[in-house]
N, C-alpha and C positions, 0 to 999 in steps of 0.2 A: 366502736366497741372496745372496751378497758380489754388490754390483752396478758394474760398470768406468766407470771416468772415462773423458770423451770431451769435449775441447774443446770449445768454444763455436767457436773457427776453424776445425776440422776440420768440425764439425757444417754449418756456414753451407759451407764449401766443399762437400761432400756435398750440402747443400739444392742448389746452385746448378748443382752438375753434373745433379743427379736432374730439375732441373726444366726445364734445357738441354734432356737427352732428349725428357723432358716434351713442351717444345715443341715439338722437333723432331716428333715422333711427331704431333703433334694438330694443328700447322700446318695440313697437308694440310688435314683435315678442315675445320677453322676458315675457311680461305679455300675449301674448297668451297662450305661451309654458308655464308658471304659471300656468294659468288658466286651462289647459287643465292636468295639472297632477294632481293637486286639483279636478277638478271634477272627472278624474281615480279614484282617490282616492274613492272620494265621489262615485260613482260609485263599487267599489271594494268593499266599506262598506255595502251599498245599498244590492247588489248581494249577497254579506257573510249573512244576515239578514235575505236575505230572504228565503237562500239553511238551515239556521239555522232551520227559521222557519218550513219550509216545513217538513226536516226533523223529528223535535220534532211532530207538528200534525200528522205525519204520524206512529210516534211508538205511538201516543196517540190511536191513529185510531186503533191501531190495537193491543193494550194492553186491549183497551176497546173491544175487541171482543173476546179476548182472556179470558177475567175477565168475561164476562158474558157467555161463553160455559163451564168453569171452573165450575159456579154459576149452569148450567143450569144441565151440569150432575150429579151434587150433589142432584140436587132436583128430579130430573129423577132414581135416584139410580144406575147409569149404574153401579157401580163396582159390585152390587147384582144381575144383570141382568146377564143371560145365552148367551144373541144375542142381538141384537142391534135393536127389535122390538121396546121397549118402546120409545125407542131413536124417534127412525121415525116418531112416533106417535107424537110425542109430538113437533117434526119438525115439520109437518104438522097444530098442531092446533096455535103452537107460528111462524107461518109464517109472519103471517098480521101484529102481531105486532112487528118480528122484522125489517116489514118495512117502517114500522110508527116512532119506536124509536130508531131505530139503525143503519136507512139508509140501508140497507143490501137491494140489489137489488133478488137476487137467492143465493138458498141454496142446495146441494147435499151430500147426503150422500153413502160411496161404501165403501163394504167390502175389504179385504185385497183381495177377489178370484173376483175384478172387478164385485163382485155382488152391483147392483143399490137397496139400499134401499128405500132413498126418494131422490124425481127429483124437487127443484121447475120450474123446469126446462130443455131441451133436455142439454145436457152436452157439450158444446163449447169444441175442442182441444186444446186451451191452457189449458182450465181446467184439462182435461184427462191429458194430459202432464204433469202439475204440481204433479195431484194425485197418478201417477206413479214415478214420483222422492219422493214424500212423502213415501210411501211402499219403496221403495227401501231402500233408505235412514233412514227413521223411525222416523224425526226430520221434525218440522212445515217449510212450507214455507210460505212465502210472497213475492208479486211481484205487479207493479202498470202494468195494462193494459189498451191499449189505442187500438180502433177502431171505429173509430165512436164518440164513446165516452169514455174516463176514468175512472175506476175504481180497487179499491183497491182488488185484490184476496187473501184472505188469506186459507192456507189448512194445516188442525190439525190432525195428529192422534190420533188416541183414543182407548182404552182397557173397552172392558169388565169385569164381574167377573171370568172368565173362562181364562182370557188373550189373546184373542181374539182380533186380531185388524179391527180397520174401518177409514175412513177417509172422515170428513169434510170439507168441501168447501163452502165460502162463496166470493159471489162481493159487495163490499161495496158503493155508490156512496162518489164523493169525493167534495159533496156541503156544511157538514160544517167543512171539513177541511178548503174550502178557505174562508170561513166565519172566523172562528178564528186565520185566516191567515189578512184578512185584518182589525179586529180588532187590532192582536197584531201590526202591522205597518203601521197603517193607511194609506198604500197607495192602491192604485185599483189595481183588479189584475181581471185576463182572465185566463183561459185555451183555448191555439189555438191552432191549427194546421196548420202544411202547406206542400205543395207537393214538392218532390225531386224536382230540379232546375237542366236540363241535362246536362253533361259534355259541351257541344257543346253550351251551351249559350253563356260564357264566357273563355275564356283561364288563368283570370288571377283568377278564384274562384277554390274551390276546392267542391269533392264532396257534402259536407254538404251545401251548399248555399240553401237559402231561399229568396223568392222573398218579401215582407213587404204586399203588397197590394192586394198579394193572399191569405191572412189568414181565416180561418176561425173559428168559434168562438162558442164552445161550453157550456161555462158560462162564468159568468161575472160580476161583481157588478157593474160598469155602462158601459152600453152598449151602451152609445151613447158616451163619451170620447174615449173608445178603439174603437171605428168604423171612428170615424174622425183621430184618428190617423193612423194607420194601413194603412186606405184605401187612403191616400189622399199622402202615401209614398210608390214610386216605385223603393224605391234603391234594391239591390241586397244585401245581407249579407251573410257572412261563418261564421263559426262556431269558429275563431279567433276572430275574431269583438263581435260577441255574450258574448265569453265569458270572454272577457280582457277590452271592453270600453264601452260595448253595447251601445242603438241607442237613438240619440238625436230626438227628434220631436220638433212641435212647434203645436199649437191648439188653435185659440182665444187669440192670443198676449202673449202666455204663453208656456215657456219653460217645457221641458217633457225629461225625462228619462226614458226609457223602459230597464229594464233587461230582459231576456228570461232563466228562467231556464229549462233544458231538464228534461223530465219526462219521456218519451218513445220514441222509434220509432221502424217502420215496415216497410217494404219493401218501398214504396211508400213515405211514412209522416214523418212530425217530430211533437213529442208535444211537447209542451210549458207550463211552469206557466209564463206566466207576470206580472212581475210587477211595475207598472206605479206610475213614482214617481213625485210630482210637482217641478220641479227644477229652477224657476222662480228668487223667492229671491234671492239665489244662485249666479244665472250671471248674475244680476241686481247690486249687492253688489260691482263684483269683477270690472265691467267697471264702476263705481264710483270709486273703490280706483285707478283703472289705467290712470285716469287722475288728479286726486287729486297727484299725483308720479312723475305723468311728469311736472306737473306745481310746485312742488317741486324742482324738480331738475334742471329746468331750472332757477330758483333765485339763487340757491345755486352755478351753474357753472357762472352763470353772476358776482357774487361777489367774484367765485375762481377767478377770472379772474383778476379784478383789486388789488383783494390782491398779486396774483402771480408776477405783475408788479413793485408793490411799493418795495418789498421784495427782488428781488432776483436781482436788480440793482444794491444793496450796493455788496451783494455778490461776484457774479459775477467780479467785478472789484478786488475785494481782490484775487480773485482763479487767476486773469490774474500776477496779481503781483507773488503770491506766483509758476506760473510755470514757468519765467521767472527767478527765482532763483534757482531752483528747479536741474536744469542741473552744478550746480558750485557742486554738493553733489559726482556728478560723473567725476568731474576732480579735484576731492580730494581736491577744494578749500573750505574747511569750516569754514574756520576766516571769511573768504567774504561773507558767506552763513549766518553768523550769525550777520554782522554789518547789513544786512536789516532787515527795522522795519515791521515784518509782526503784529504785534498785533493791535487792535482799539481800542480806550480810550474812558472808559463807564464801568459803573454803574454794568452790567451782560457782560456775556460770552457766545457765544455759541458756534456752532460745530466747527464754520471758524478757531475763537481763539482756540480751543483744539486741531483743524490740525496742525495750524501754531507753538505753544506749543508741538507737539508729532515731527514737522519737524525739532524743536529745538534738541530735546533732540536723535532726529535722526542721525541728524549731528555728536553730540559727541558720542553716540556709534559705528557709522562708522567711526570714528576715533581712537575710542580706537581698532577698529575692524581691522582696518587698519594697527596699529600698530603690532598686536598679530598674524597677516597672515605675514607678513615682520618675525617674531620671528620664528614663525611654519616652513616655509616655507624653514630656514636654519636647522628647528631641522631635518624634512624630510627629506633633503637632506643629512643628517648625518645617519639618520635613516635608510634611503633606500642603502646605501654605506656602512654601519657600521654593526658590531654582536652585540647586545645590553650587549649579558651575556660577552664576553672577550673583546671586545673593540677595535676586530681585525676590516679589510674590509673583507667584506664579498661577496656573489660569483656576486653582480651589479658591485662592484669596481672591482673584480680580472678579469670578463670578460671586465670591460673597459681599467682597465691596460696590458691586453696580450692585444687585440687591438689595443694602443697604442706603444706597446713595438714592435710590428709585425711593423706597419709603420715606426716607428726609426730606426730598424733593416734592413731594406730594403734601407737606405740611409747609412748606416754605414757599415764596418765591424766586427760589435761585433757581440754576438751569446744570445740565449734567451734558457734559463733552467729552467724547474716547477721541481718540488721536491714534491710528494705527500704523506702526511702522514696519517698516521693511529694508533693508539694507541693500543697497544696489548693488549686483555682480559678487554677491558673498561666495558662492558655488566658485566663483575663479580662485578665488583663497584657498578654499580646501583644497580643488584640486592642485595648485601649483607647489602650496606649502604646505599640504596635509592638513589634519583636522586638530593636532597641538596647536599650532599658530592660529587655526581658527577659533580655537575655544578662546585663547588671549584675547585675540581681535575682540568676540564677542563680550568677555568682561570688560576692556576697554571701552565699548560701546553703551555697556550698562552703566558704569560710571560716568561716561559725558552723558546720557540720559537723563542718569538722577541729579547733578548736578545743573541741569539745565531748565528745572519744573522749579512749583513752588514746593516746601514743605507741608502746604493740604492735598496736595494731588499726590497720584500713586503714580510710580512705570509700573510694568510686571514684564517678566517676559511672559509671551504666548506661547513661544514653540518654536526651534531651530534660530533661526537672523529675524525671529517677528515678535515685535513689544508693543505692550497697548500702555497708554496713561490715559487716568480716569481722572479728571477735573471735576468734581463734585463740586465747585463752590464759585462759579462765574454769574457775573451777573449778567455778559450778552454773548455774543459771536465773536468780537474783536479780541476777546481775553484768550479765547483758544488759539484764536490768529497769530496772536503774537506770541504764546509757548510754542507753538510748531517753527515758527520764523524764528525763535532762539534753539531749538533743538537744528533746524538747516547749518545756522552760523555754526555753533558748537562741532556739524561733522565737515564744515570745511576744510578745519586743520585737519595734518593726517596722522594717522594714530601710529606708533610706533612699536615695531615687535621685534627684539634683540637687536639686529642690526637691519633691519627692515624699513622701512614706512609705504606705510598703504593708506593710498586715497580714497575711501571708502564715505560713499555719501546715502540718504538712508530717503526713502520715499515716503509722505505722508499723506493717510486719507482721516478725514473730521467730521464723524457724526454727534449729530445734537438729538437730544431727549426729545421727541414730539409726546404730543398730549394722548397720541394712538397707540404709540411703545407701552408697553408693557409685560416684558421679556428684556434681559439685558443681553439673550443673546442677541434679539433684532440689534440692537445699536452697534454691536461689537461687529456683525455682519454688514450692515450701512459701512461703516468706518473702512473695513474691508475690499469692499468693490470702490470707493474712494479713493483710497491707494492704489489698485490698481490700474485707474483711471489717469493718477501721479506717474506712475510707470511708463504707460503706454506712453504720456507726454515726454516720455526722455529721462523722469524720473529726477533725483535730486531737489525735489517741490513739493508741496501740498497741494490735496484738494478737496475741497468741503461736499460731502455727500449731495446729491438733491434727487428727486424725483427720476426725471431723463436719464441718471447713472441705471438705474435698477431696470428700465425698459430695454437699454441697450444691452445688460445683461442676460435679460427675459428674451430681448430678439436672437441673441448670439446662441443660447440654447437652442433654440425653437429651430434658428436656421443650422446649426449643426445637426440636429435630429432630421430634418427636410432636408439636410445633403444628405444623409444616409440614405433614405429613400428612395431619394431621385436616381443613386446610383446604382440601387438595385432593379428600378424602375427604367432604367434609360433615359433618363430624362434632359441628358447632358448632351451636348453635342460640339463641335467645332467650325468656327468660321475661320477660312484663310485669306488675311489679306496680302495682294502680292507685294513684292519689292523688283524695283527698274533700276537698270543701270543708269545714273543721271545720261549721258551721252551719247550710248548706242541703244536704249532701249531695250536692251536685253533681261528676259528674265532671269532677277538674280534670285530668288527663292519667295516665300511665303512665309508669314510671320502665325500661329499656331492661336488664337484666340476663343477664349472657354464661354460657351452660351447654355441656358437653363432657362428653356422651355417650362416653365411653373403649370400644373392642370389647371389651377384656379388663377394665379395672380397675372398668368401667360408668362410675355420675356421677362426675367429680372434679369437688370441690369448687371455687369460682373463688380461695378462698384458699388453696388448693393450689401452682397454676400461675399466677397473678396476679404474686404478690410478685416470681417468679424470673424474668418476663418481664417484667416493668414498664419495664426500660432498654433492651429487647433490640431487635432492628428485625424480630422476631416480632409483638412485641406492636404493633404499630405497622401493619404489615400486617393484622392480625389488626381492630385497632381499625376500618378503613377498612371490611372486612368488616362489622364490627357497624354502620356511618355507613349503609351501604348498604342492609342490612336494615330497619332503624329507617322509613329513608324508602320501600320497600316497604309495611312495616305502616300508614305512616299513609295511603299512599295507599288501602288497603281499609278503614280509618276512617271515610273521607272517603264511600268507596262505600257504604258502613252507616249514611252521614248523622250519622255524630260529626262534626261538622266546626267545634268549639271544642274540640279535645283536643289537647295536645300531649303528645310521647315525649320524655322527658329522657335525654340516653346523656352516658355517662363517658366524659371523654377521660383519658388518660395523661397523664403529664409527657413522654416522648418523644412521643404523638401532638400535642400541643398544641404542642411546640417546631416540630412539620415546618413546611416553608415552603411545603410543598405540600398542607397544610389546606384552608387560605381559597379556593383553584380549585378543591379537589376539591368542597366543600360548594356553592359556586356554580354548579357541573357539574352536581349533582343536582338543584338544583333545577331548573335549568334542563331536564333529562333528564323530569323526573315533573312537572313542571309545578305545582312546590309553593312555598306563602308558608314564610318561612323563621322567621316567629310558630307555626309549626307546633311546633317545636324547641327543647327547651332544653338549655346545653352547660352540665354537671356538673364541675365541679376543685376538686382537694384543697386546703387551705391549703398542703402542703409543696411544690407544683407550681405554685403562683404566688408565694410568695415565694423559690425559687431564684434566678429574672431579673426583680424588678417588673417592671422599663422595658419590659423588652422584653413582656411577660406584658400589660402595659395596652396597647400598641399593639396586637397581637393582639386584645386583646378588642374594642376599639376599632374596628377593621377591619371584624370580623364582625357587631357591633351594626349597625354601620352597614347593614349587608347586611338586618339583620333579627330576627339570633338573640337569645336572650334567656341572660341567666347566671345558674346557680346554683353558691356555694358549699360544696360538700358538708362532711360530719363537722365542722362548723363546732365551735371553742374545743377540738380536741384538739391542736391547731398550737400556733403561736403569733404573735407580731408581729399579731393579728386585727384590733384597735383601728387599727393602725397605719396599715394601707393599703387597711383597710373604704373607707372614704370616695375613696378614689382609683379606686376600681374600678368601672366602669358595669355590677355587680351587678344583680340584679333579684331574687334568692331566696337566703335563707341555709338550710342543710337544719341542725337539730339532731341532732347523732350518738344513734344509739339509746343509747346506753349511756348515757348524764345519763338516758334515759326511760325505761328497764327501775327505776332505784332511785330514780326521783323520788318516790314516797308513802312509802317507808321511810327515806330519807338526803335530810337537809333541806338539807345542801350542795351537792345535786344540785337539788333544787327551785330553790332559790336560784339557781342557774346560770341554767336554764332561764327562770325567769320573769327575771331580769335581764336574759337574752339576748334574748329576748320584744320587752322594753320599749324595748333599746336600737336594736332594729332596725327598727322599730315607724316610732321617731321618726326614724330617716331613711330612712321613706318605701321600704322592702321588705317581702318577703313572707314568712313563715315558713314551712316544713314541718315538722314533727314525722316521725321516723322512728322504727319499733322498739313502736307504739304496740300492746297486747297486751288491754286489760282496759278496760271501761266509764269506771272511776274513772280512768285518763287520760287518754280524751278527753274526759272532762268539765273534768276541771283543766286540762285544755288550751285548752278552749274558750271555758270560765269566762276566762282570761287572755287572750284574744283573738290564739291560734293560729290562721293561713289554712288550712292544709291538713295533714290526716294520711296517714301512710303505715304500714300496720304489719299486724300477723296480725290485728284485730281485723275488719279489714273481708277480707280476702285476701291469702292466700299470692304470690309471685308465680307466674304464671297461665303455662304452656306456650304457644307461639304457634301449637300446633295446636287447644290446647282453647279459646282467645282468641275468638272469634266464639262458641261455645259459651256463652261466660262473659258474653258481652255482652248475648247475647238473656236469659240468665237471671233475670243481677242487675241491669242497667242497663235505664230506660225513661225515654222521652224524656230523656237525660243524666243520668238522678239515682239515685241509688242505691235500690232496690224495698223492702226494709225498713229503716225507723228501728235506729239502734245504740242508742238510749236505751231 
């Protein structure tokens, strides 16, 4: 729908007549609504004034009768008095006059034992009432009572000389309290009453409602203004109205304000003080100034009017020009935007000229703005494709380029190989030399990278010390072979950082495009489990994806999920086999060996599940399990009176790195109340030469504590000579396999008694493992071997047949038959 033009002048004239109306129309209201919260006001003030006043007459009222019983039995002597006679007496003869000067209607006097001394009077029940909470209590009341008529009861206890109590009563009238009441505010004022108003009158009153014109009027200061009011008004009021706006009247062409303050009520009545204010001037005043406003305002909108007209013409016509150009800012024309002449020629300036001035200077920074989004926009795109720190592409580009490569591959017959690398022992860099010298490392590493491929192949980096190269353009398997074998050469030499060099070598895995791929994250993932295949081999090598990598992965899952279970399950348990003294046959301890009862598979073997959990934080949980058990067994050892045996258990390379070893083993002892000579801690050569330094502090720590070390499958490692001697060892174990072929391979003998001799002479212990047959613990022993381990003496022993196995074969520690 075509939609009509309409001036901005026309428009503003329209707004200002519309709103003329406007006002006219809601004036009224506005200066009602004025009016009427001003006289609230007034009203609110009025009522506070007068609840003040009443108040203050009323502790005068009754200070002043306090101040003269105080006066009275000082003159009376009551503290010298025995009983409360004189008292009476003197009640009796100052009656008259304290109804002359004091207003006091009746006076009673009553012992604490409800004995009536003096009566002016029979005793009304509120009175009694009050006289009993007084005794009770023993502190004066006061209360204003209303039937019929109003007056102030006030009730005093009092002591004799004896301590003796009594209690006075007086009713006050309350004629010049509203005398000094309408002095201090010169307005009129009433005491009314009026009669409950029944539920069933109204629906929309509440209990307290009062009818106006049923009032009745017990005093008064003028008695013919409250009678014209009152009577001549038949609205209905509740007790909201009363007490937040109270009641307008009118009487002889004169405005009237009646507040109603509550002073009593009883079943039946309400009382009242009213006070009746002249409110005439008041709203005489406010409807003079509310036409005096409107006829104000009606000049001032007649003259906005044609001011609005002259004014906003010239305007108006510039705002059309200046949006009519306005649209060239966003089709980036702004030569064009700036040959129009948006400014007026003249003397002053005002808002139009500062737009047209601000749309200037608009222009040229959407220009320069424009320029610097064009700049940005290609750094981004570099950004977002690029590694900022090596300057390789990174994993936006690499997944665009296998993408790429995958579709050219599919019209061709060429073949597509990732190569994924990994840098060995990178994590020691950081932590030794921080992550400065690693970021270098790491650029040095991407430059012998790229200098190491061809010009059609990509590196990228992937993430942290890991880089992939993508070979798009091989024609078999050998082409990749021999990039990764120049990329091995290339990290031979060592790369140098200030005055550093680091031997840093880089692990690789080589997936090939199969005809089933179709995702480049599958390849990038093949290539992935490859390398770390390279790894586990010792790393510093290749290795080409196949099938059998991905199951071993698939199994290592599967069986870290099946140790979870099992260990929730129980399904683990331990066999102990023993260790003999080669010589005396004495039991030198039990070696801790881990068993898994499978539901379905039954026994797995421990070199089943070992190998694939060795790194895992399976095995490591798992191990702590085994730590805990171990110190179980020895403690019913101990209660069997072994108590020179100790249980040797394996730790991992990941359990022996935790940092929370050395607390957890000091926990149990502390827990089982066990020597920690109880124990000895079993590691492989390849798990302590990973980290020496760190590996001999750990040992170190826990010596200290107590434990003893053996070095298990000792001379199948290497470096052994090396850091023997560094290590506060106490046991080297001989791997079974030198002791299965030591009588028929004299290379193996040779081994063994070498190793014998050497460990001998620095002062350790030897085990023999794997021992099977007479004639090698004889040779064993002959060469002065400590201790055997093997089938010759027993199996390892289940920990339920273990006590079984103790009573049989063991007495007083020693083994029950000779092996010889």
């Amino acid at each position: 729908m075509r939609k009509r033009f309409i001036s901005v002048p026309v428009k503003l004239l329209v707004l200002v007549m519309g709103a003329l109306l406007l006002l006219t129309t809601i004036f009224s209201y506005l200066s009602l609504s004025r009016l009427n919260q001003e006289f609230t006001q007034y009203q609110s003030d009025t009522l506070r004034k007068g609840q003040a006043q009443f108040s203050v007459q009323n502790n005068v009222l009754r200070q002043k009768i306090l101040t003269w019983l105080e006066s009275f039995s000082d003159i009376v002597r009551l503290k010298e008095q025995a009983n409360f006679d004189v008292l009476a007496q003197e009640f009796a003869a100052q009656f008259d006059t304290l109804q002359m000067n004091q207003n006091v209607e009746n006076v009673w006097l009553v012992s604490a034992s409800n004995e009536e001394l003096y009566l002016s009077n029979a005793i009304p029940k509120f009175v009694q009432l009050s006289i009993e909470n007084v005794l009770r209590h023993q502190q004066p009341e006061h209360t204003l009572y209303c039937e019929g008529q109003c007056v102030q009861l006030i009730t005093i206890p009092v002591l004799n000389g004896k301590g003796d109590m009594a209690v006075v009563a007086m009713t006050v009238s309350l004629v010049d309290m509203i005398f000094y009441i309408n002095q201090a505010l010169d307005n009129e004022l009433a005491v009314v009453s009026f009669s409950r108003v029944d539920k069933l009158v109204s629906t929309t009153i509440n209990e307290e409602a009062i009818i106006l014109a049923d009032a009745r009027f017990i005093s008064s200061t003028n008695t013919q203004l409250v009678s014209e009011l009152f009577m001549s008004n038949q609205e209905i009021v509740n007790s909201e109205m009363i007490n937040s706006q109270g009641i307008k009247a009118t009487a002889n062409d004169s405005s009237y304000l009646i507040n109603l303050i509550p002073i009593a009520n009883t079943r039946d009545d309400f009382y009242y003080l009213a006070l009746i204010d002249d409110a005439t001037i008041f709203t005489d005043k406010y409807q003079q100034n509310r036409w005096q406003f409107l006829i104000f305002t009606l000049v001032v909108l007649i003259a906005l009017v044609i001011v609005v007209h002259f004014v906003a013409s010239p305007f108006t016509r510039r705002l059309l020009v200046l949006s009519d150009v306005l649209p060239l800012l966003a089709k980036k024309e702004f030569d064009r935007f700036r040959q129009t002449d948006l400014q007026r020629n003249g003397k002053y300036i005002d808002e139009l000229d500062i737009l047209a001035n601000a749309a200037t200077e608009l222009s040229f920074e959407l220009e320069q703005l424009n320029i610097e989004i064009e700049q940005k926009t290609k750094e981004l795109e570099s950004i977002a494709m690029y590694d900022l720190l090596t300057g390789l592409p990174n994993r936006n580009m690499l997944n665009y380029q296998l993408r790429k490569a995958f579709f050219n591959v599919s019209r061709s017959d060429g073949q597509i190989a990732v190569l994924f690398l990994d840098l060995d022992d990178f994590k020691k860099v950081n932590d030794s030399h921080g992550h400065t010298d690693g970021d270098k490392l790491l650029i040095q590493a991407a430059n012998r990278l790229r200098s190491s491929i061809r010009r059609v192949d990509m590196a990228c980096r992937f993430g942290g010390d890991e880089f992939v190269v993508v070979l798009g353009h091989i024609d078999n398997e050998n082409d990749a072979v021999l990039v990764a074998e120049e990329i091995l050469e290339a990290f031979k030499e060592p790369i140098k950082i200030q005055n550093s060099l680091f031997y840093v070598s880089t692990s690789i895995g080589i997936a090939f495009a199969s005809e089933k791929m179709t995702k480049s994250e599958d390849l990038i993932s093949c290539a992935d489990i490859a390398m770390y295949e390279a790894k586990d081999d010792g790393g510093a090598k290749y290795h080409i994806y196949h099938e059998e990598m991905y199951k071993k992965v698939a199994l290592r899952v599967m069986m870290e999920s099946e140790v979870r279970q099992a260990l929730a399950k129980n399904q683990f348990s331990l066999s102990l086999q023993p260790q003999l003294d080669a010589k005396t046959k004495k039991l030198y301890g039990f070696e801790a060996l881990l068993r898994w009862q499978h539901p379905e598979r039954g026994m797995v073997s421990p070199e089943d599940f070992i190998p694939l959990l060795e790194n895992s934080q399976h095995m490591v949980e798992l191990g702590y399990w085994v730590i805990r058990r171990c110190f179980e067994l020895c403690q019913t050892f101990i209660d069997k009176g072994l108590t020179d045996v100790r249980i040797a258990i394996n730790l991992s390379a990941g359990q022996f790195a935790d940092p929370h070893l050395t607390p957890y083993l000091t926990d149990l002892l502390t827990e089982f109340s066990l020597e920690a000579s109880h124990f000895e801690l079993e590691l492989t050569e390849q798990t302590l030469v990973k980290n020496i330094d760190s590996a001999i502090e750990m040992m170190n720590g826990l010596r200290d504590v107590g434990f003893s070390f053996a070095i298990d499958d000792f001379g199948t490692g290497y470096s052994s000579l090396a850091y023997l001697k560094k290590m506060p060892v106490d046991v080297i174990k001989i791997d079974k396999s030198f002791v299965f072929g030591m009588l028929e391979n004299r290379a193996d003998y040779q081994i063994i008694m070498s190793t014998i001799a050497m460990v001998k002479n620095l002062g350790l212990q030897v085990i023999a493992e794997g021992v099977e047959t007479s004639a090698q613990l004889r040779s064993l022993t002959e060469n002065d071997c400590d201790i055997i381990q093997g089938y010759y003496f027993s199996k390892p022993i289940p920990e339920t047949k273990l006590m079984e196995f103790i009573d049989t074969k063991i007495v007083n520690g020693y083994w029950k038959v000779s092996a010889l």
